[in-house]
C-alpha positions as CSV (number, residue, x, y, z in Angstrom):
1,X,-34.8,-49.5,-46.8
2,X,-35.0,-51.7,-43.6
3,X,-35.1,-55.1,-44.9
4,X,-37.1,-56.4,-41.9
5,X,-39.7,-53.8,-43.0
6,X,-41.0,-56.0,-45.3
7,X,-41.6,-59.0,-43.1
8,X,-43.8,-56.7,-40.7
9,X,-45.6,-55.1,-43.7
10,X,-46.1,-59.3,-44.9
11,X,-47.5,-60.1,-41.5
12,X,-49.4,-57.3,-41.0
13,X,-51.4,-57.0,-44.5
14,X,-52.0,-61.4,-43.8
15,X,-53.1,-60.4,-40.4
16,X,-55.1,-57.1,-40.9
17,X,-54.4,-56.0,-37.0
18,X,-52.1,-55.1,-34.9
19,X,-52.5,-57.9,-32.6
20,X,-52.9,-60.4,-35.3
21,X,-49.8,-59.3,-37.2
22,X,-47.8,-59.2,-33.2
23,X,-48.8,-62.9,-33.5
24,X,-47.3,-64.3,-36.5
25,X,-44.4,-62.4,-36.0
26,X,-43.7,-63.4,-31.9
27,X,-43.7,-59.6,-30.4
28,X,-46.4,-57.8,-28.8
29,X,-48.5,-55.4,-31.0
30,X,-47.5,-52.6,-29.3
31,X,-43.9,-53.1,-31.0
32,X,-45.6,-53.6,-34.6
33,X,-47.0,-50.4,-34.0
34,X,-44.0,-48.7,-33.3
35,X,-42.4,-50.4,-36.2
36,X,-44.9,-49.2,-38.4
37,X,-44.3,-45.7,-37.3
38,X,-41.2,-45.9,-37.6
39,X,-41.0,-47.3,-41.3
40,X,-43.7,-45.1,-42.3
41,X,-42.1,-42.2,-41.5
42,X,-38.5,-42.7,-42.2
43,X,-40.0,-43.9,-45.9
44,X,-42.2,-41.2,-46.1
45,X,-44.7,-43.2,-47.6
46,X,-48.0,-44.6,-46.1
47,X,-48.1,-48.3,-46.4
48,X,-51.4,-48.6,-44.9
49,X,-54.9,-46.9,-44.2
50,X,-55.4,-47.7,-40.4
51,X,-59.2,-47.7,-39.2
52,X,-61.7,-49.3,-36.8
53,X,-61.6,-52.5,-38.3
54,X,-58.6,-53.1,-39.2
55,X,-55.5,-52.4,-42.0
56,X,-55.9,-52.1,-45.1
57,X,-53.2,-51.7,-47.8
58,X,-52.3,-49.0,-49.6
59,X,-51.2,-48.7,-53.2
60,X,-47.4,-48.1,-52.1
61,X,-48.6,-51.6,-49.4
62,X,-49.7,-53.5,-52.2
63,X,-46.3,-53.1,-53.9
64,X,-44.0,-53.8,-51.1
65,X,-46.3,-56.9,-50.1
66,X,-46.0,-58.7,-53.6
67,X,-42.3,-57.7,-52.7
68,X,-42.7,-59.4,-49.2
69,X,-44.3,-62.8,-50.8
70,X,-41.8,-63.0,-53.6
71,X,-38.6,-62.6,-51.0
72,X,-40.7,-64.8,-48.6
73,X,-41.0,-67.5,-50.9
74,X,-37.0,-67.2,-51.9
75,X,-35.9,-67.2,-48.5
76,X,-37.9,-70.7,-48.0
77,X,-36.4,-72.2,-50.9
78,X,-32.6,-71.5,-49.5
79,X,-33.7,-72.6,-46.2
80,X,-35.1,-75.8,-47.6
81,X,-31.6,-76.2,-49.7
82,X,-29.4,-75.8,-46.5
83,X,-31.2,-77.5,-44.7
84,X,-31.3,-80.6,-47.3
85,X,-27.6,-80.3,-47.7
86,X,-27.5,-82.6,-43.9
87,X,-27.8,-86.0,-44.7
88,X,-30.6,-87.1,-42.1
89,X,-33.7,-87.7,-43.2
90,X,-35.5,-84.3,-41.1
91,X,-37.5,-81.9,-42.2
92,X,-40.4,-80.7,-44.4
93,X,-41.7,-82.4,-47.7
94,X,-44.1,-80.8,-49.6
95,X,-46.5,-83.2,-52.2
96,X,-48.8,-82.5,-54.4
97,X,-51.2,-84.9,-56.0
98,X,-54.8,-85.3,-57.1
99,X,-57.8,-85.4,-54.1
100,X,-58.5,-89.1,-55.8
101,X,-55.1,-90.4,-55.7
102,X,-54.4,-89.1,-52.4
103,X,-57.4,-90.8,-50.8
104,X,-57.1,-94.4,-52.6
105,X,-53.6,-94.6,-53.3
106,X,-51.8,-92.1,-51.2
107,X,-52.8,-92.1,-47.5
108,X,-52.1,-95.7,-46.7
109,X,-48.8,-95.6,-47.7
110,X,-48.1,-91.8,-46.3
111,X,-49.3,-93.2,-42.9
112,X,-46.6,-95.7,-43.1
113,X,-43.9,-93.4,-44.1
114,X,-44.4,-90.6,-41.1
115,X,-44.6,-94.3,-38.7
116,X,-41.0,-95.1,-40.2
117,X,-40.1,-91.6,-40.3
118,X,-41.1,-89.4,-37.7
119,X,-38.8,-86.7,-37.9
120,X,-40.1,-86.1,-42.0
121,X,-42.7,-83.2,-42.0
122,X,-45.0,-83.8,-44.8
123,X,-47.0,-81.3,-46.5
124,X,-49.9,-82.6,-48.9
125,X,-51.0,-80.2,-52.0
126,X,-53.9,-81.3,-53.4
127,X,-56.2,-80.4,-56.3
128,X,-58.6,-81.3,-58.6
129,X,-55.1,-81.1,-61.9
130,X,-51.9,-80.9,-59.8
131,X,-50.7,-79.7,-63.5
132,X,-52.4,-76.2,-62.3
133,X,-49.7,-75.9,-59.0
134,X,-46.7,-74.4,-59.6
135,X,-43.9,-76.6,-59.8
136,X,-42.1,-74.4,-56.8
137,X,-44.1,-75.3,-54.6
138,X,-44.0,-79.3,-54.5
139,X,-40.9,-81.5,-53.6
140,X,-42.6,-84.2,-55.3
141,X,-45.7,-84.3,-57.7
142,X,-47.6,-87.5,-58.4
143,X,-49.1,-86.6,-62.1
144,X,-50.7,-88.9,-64.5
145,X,-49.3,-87.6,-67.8
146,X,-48.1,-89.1,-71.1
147,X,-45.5,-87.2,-72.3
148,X,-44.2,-85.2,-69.4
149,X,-42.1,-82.1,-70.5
150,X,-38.6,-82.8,-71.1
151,X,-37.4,-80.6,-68.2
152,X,-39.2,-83.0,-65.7
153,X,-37.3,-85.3,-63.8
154,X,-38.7,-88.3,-61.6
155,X,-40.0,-92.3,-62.0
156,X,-43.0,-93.6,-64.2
157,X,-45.0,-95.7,-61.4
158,X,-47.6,-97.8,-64.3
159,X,-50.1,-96.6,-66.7
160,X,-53.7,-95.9,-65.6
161,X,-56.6,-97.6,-66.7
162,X,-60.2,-96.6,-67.0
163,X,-63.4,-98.1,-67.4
164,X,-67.3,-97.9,-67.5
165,X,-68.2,-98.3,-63.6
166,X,-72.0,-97.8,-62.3
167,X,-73.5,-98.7,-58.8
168,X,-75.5,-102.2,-58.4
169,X,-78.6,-100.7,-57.6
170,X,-78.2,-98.2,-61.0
171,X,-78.0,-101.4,-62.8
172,X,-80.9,-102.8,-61.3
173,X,-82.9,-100.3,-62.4
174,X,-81.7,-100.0,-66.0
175,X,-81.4,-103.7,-66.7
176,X,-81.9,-103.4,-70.5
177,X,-79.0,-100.3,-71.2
178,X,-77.3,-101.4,-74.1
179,X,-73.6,-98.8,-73.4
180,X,-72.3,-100.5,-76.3
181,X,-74.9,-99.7,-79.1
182,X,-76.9,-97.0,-77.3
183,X,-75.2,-95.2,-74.7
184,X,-77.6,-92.0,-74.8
185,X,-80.2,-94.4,-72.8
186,X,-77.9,-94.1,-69.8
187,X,-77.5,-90.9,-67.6
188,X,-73.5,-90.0,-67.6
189,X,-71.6,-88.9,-65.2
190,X,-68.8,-86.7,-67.0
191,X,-66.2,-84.0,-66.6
192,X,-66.7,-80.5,-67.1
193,X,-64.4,-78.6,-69.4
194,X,-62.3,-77.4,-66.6
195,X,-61.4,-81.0,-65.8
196,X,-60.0,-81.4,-69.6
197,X,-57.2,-83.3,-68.8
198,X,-58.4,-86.8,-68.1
199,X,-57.1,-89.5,-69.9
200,X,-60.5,-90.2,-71.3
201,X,-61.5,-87.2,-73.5
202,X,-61.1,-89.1,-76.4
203,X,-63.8,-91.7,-75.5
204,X,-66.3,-89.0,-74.3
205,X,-66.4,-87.3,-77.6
206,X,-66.7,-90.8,-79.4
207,X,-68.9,-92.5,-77.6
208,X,-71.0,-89.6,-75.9
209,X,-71.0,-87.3,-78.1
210,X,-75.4,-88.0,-78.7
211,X,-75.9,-88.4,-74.7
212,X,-78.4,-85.5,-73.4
213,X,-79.1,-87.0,-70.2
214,X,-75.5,-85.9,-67.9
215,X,-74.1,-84.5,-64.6
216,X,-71.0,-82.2,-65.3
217,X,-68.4,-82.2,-62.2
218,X,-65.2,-80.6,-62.0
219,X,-63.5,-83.0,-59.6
220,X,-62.7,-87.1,-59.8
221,X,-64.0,-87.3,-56.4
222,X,-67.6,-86.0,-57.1
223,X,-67.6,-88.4,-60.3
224,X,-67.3,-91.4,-57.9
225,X,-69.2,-90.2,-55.2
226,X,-72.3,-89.9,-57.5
227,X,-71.6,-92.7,-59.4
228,X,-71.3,-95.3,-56.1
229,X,-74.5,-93.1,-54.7
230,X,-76.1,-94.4,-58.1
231,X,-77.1,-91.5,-60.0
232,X,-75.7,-92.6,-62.9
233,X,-72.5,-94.4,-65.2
234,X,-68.8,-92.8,-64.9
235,X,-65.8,-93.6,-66.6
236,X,-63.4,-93.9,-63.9
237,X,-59.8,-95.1,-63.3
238,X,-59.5,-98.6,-62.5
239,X,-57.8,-97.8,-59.4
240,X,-60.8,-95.7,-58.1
241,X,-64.0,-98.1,-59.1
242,X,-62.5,-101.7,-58.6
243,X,-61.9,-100.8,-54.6
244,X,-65.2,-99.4,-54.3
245,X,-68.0,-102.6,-53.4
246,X,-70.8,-100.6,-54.0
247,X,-69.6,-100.2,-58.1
248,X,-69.6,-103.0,-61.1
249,X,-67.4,-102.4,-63.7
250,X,-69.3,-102.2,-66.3
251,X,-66.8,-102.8,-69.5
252,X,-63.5,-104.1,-70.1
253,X,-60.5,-100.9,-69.6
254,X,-61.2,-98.2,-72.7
255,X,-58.8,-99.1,-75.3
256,X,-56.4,-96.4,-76.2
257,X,-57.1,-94.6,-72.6
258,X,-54.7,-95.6,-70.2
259,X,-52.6,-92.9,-68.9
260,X,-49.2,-92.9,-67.6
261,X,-49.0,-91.9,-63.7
262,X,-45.3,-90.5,-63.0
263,X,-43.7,-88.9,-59.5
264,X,-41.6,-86.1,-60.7
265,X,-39.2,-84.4,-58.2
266,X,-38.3,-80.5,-57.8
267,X,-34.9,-80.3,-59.5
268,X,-34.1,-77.5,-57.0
269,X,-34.4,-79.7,-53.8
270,X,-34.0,-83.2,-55.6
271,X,-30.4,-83.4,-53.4
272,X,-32.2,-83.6,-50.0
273,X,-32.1,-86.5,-48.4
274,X,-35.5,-86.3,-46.6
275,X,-37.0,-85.7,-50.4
276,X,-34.7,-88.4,-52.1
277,X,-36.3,-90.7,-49.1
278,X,-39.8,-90.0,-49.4
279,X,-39.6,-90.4,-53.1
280,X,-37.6,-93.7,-52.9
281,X,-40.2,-94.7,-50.5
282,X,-43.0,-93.7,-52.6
283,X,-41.9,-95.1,-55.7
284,X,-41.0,-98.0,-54.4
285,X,-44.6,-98.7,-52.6
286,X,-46.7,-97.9,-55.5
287,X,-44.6,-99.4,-58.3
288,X,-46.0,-102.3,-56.1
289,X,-49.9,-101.5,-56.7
290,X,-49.1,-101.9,-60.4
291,X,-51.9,-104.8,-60.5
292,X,-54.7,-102.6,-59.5
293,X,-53.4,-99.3,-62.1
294,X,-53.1,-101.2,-64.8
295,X,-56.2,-103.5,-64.8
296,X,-56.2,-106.6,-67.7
297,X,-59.3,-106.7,-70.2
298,X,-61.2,-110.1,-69.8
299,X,-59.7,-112.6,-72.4
C-alpha cells in the first residue's frame, strides 16, 4: 500500500469534498479524484460512500483514517525533533494551561515573549483541567498540582492560594452573613463534580456541606465571572480575585488549600531550544509574580 494514500484518505474524510480535501492538500480536486480512483481500485476496497453532499467513510475508511491520524501525529513529533535539534530559537511551541491562568497570568507575559521572539510560533491549549490533554500534545504545561507524577519533569513556579471573594454590591446586600458560623445563609458559587480537581475540595465538603442555596459551574472562569457580576460568594485563587476591583476578599487564604502551580516540559522535545527558551522565559517571569500566588493571611 501507497503510503501517500493515507494522507489523501486524512484530508479527504476532515474535508468531506473533493474540493475541500484539494485544499488542504495544495492540488486541484480533480487530482484527489483521480487518486481516489486509483487507490480504490488498486486496493480493491471502497474507502468511501460518495454522494450529493459529500464523503462519507466507510468501515474499511474509518480504519485507514485512525491509521492516517496516528502516523499524522508521529510524523509531527519527528519533525518537531529535527527541527529542535538547530539551535535557533524558530519554530512552533505548543502550551497548555487553564482558561484562568491563561487570561490573568499568562497573556501578558506571552505578549512579551512573541515581541522578543518573533520567529517562536506559539500554540495555546487551553481547558477547563489541562490534566485531561494528553501529555503529547503540549511542549509545556502550566498545572497546579501537588504531587506531580514522578515521570514529570519541569519547575515549581509557587503555591496557590485561595480565598472567600464576593462582589461589593453582594456584600451590600447581605450585610449581616456570618461565612464563619453560618455559611448556608450565603448563596455559593461552587464547582461541579467535573471540576474535582481544585485545590479546595476539602473546604467545600467542610464548610458547605449544609449550603442549599448554590450555582454549580464547570469552569474557573464562570466562577469569577458570576461572582464579580454579584450573584453570589466563590472561593477563588488569590491570583484570580485580588486583581479583580469589583471583588473583596472576604477571608484570610483557606488553610491547608494552597496548591502547588508547576510548568512541566514534554521529555520528548525538552532538547529544543525554542522550548528550553520559552520555558526559561516563562519560568523565569512568573517565579516573579510569586507575591500575588501566594497571598499572606492578615497577622
Amino acid at each position: 500500500m501507497d503510503w501517500d494514500y493515507l494522507r489523501y484518505i486524512r484530508a479527504l474524510a476532515i474535508g468531506g469534498t473533493l474540493a475541500k480535501a484539494g485544499e488542504l492538500l495544495g492540488v486541484h480536486q480533480t487530482t484527489v479524484l483521480r487518486r481516489l480512483d486509483q487507490m480504490e481500485e488498486s486496493l480493491g476496497v471502497q474507502f468511501f460512500e460518495r454522494s450529493r453532499d459529500g464523503l462519507q467513510l466507510t468501515p474499511a475508511g474509518e480504519t485507514a483514517f485512525r491509521e492516517a491520524e496516528r502516523l499524522a501525529v508521529e510524523m509531527e513529533n519527528l519533525e518537531r525533533k529535527l527541527v529542535g535539534q538547530d539551535s535557533a530559537p524558530v519554530g512552533k511551541v505548543r502550551l497548555a494551561a487553564e482558561d484562568a491562568m491563561m487570561n490573568e497570568l499568562l497573556s501578558p507575559i506571552l505578549a512579551e515573549l512573541v515581541r522578543e521572539f518573533p520567529d517562536i510560533e506559539l500554540e495555546i491549549l487551553t481547558d477547563n483541567d489541562v490534566a485531561n490533554l494528553s501529555h503529547r500534545e503540549a511542549d509545556l504545561t502550566l498545572r497546579p498540582e501537588n504531587k506531580p507524577q514522578a515521570t514529570l519533569e519541569g519547575e515549581r513556579i509557587a503555591a496557590i492560594e485561595s480565598a472567600v471573594y464576593g462582589a461589593a454590591k453582594y456584600c451590600r446586600r447581605n450585610r449581616n452573613m456570618d461565612l464563619e458560623n453560618h455559611p448556608e445563609s450565603c448563596l455559593w458559587i461552587i464547582p461541579d463534580e467535573t471540576f474535582s480537581h481544585l485545590a479546595t475540595g476539602r473546604w467545600y465538603r467542610k464548610h458547605l456541606k449544609s449550603v442549599t442555596s448554590v450555582i454549580r459551574c464547570n469552569s474557573l472562569q464562570s466562577m469569577h465571572a458570576l461572582a464579580r457580576a454579584g450573584a453570589g460568594l466563590a472561593v477563588l485563587p488569590c491570583y484570580l480575585g485580588e486583581g479583580t476591583r469589583e471583588l473583596r476578599r472576604l477571608s484570610d487564604p483557606l488553610d491547608g488549600e494552597s496548591v502547588d502551580l508547576w510548568l512541566h516540559v514534554n521529555q520528548d522535545t525538552q532538547q529544543m531550544a525554542r522550548v528550553r527558551i520559552v520555558m526559561e522565559y516563562l519560568v523565569e517571569r512568573l517565579q516573579a509574580l510569586e507575591p500575588q500566588l501566594e497571598i499572606k493571611a492578615a497577622v
